[in-house]
ROSE-4610 file (N, C-alpha, C; in Angstrom, 1 decimal, always signed):
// ROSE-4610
residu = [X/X/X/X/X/X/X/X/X/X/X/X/X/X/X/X/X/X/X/X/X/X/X/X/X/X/X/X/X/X/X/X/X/X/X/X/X/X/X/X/X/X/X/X/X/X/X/X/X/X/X/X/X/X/X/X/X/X/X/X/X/X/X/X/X/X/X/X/X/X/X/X/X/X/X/X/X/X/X/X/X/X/X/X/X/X/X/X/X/X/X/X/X/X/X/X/X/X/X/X/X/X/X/X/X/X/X/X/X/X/X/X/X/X/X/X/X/X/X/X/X/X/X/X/X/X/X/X/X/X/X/X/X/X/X/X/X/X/X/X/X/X/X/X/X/X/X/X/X/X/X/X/X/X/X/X/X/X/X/X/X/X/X/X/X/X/X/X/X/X/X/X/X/X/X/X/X/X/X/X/X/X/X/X/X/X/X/X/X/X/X/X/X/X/X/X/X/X/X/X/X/X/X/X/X/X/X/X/X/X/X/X/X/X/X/X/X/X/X/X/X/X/X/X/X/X/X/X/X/X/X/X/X/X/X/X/X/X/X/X]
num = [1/1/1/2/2/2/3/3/3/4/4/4/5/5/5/6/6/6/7/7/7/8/8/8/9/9/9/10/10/10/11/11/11/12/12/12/13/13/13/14/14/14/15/15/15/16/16/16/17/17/17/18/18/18/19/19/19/20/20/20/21/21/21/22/22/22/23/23/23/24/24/24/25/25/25/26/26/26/27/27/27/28/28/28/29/29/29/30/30/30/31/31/31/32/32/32/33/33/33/34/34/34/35/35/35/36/36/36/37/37/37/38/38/38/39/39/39/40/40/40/41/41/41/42/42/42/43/43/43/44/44/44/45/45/45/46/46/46/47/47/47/48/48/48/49/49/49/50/50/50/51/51/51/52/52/52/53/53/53/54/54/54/55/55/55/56/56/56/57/57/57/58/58/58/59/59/59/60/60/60/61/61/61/62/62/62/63/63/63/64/64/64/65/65/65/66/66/66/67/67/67/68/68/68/69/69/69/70/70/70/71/71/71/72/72/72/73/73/73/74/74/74/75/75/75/76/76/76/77/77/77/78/78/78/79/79/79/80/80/80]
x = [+0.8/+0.0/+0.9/+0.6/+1.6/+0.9/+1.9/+1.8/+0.7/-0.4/-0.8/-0.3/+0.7/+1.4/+2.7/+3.6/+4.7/+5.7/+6.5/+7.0/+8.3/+8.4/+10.1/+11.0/+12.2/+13.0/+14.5/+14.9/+15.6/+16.8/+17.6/+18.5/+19.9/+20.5/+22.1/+22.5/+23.5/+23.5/+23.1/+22.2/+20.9/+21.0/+22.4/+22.4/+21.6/+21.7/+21.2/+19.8/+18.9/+17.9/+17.1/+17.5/+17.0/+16.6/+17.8/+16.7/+15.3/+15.2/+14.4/+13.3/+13.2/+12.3/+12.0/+12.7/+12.7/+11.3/+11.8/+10.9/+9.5/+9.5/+8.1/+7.3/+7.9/+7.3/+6.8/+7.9/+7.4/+6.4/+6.2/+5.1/+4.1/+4.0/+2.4/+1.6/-0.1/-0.7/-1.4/-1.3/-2.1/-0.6/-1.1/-0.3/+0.5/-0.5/+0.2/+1.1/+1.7/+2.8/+4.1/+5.4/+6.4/+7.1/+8.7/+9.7/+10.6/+11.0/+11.9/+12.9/+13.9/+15.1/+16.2/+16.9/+17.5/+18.4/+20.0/+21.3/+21.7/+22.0/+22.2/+24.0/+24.6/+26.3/+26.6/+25.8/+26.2/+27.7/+28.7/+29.8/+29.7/+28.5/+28.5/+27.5/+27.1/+26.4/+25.2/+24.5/+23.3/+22.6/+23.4/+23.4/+23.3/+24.2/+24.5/+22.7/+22.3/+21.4/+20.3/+20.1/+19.0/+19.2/+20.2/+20.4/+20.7/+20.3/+20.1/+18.8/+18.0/+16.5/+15.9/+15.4/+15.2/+13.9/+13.1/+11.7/+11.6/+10.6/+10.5/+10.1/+9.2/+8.2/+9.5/+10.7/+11.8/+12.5/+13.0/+13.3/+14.9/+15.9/+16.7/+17.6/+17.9/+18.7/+19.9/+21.4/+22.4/+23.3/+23.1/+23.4/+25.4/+26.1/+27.4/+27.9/+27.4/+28.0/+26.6/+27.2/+26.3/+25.5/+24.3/+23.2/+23.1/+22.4/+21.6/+20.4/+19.6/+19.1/+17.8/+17.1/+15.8/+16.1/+17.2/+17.5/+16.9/+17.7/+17.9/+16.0/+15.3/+14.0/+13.3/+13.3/+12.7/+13.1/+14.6/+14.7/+13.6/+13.6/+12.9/+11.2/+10.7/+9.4/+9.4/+10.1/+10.5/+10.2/+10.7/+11.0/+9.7/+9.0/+7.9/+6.8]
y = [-1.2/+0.0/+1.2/+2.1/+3.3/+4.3/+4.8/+5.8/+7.0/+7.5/+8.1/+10.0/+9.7/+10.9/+10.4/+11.6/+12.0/+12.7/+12.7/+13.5/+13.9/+14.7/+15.3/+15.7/+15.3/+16.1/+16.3/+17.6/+17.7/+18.5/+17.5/+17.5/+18.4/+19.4/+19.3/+19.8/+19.0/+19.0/+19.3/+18.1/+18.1/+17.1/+16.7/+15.6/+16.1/+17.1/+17.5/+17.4/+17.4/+17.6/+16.2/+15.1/+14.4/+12.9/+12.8/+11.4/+11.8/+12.7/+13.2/+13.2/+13.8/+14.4/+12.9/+11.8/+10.6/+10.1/+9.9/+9.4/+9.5/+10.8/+12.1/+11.4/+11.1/+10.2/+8.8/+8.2/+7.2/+6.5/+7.6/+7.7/+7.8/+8.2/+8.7/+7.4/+7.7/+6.4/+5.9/+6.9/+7.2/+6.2/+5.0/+3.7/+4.6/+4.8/+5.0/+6.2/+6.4/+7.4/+6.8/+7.8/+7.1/+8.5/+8.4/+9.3/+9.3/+10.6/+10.8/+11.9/+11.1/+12.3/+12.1/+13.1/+14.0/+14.3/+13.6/+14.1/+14.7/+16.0/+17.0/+17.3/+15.8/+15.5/+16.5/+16.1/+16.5/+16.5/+17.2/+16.8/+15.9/+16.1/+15.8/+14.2/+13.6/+12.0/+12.2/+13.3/+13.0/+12.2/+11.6/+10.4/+8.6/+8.6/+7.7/+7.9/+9.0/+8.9/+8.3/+8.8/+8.8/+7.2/+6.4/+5.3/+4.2/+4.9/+3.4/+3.2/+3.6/+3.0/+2.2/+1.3/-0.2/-0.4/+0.7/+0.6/+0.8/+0.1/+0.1/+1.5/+2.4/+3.6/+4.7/+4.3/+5.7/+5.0/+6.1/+6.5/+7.7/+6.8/+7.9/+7.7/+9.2/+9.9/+10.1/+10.2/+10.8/+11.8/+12.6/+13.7/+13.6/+14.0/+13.3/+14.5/+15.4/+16.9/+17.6/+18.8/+19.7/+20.2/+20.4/+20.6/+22.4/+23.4/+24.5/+23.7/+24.4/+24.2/+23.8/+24.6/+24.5/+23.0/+22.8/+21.4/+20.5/+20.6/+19.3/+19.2/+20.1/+20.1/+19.6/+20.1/+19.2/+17.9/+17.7/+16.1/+15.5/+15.7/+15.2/+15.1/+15.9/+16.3/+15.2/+15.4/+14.4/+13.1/+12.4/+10.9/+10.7/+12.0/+11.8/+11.2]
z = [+0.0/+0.0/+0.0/-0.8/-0.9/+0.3/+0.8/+2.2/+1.5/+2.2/+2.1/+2.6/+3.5/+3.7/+3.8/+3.4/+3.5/+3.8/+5.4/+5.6/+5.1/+4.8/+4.6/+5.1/+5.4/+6.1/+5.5/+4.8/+4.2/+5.6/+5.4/+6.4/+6.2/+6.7/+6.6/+8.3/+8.9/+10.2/+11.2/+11.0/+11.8/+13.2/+13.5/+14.3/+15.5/+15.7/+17.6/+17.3/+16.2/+16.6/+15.5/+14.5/+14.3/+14.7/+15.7/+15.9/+17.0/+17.6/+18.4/+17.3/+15.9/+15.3/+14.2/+14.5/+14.1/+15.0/+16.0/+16.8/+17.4/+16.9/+16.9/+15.5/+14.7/+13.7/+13.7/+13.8/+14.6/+15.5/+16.5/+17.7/+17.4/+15.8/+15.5/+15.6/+15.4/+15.5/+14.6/+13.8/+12.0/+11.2/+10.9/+9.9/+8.5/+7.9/+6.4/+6.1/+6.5/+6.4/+6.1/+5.2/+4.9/+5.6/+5.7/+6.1/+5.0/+4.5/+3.6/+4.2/+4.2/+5.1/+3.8/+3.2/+2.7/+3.2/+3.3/+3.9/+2.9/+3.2/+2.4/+2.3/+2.6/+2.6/+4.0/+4.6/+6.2/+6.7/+7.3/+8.0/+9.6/+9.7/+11.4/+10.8/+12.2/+12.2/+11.7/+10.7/+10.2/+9.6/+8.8/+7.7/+8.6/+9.9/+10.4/+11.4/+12.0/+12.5/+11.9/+10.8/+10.1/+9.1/+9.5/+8.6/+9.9/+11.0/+12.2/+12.3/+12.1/+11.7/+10.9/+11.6/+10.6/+10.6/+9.5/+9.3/+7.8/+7.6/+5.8/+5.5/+6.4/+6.2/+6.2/+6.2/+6.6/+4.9/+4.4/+2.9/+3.6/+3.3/+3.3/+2.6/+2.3/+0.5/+0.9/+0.8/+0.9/-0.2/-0.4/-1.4/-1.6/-2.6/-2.7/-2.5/-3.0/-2.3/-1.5/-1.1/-0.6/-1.8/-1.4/-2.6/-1.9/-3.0/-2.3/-1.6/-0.6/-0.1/-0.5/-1.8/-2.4/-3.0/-3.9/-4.7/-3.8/-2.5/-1.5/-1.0/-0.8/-0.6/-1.7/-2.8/-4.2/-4.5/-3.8/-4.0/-3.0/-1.8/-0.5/-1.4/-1.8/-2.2/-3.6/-4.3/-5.6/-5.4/-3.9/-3.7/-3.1/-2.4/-1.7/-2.8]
């Protein structure tokens, strides 16, 4: 069944504040939702946060350079 919502989260050093905002998803109680996180070639553990979660509903992108910011959001929205 394809997710009826999708959130996005287009990431660039976001370690302090995404597995928290991982989890806030997670928690929800509404099923059909997917997660789309967007490492935006972070320097810090973004990528490693956002890739220890072992759920089919999480989607996550790793960008090879730094994108501008709009790019890295239209990818996020793109996958959605």
């Amino acid at each position: 069944m394809r997710p009826e919502i999708s959130v996005c989260i287009p990431a660039y050093r976001a370690e302090t504040y995404l597995d928290a905002t991982i989890r806030s998803v997670l928690s929800q109680t509404y099923p059909h939702w997917e997660l789309v996180i967007v490492d935006n070639a972070s320097p810090d553990q973004t990528g490693q946060i956002a890739a220890a979660y072992d759920d089919p509903r999480i989607v996550v992108l790793t960008n090879e350079t730094t994108l501008p910011m709009a790019v890295n959001w239209n990818l996020a929205l793109f996958q959605a």
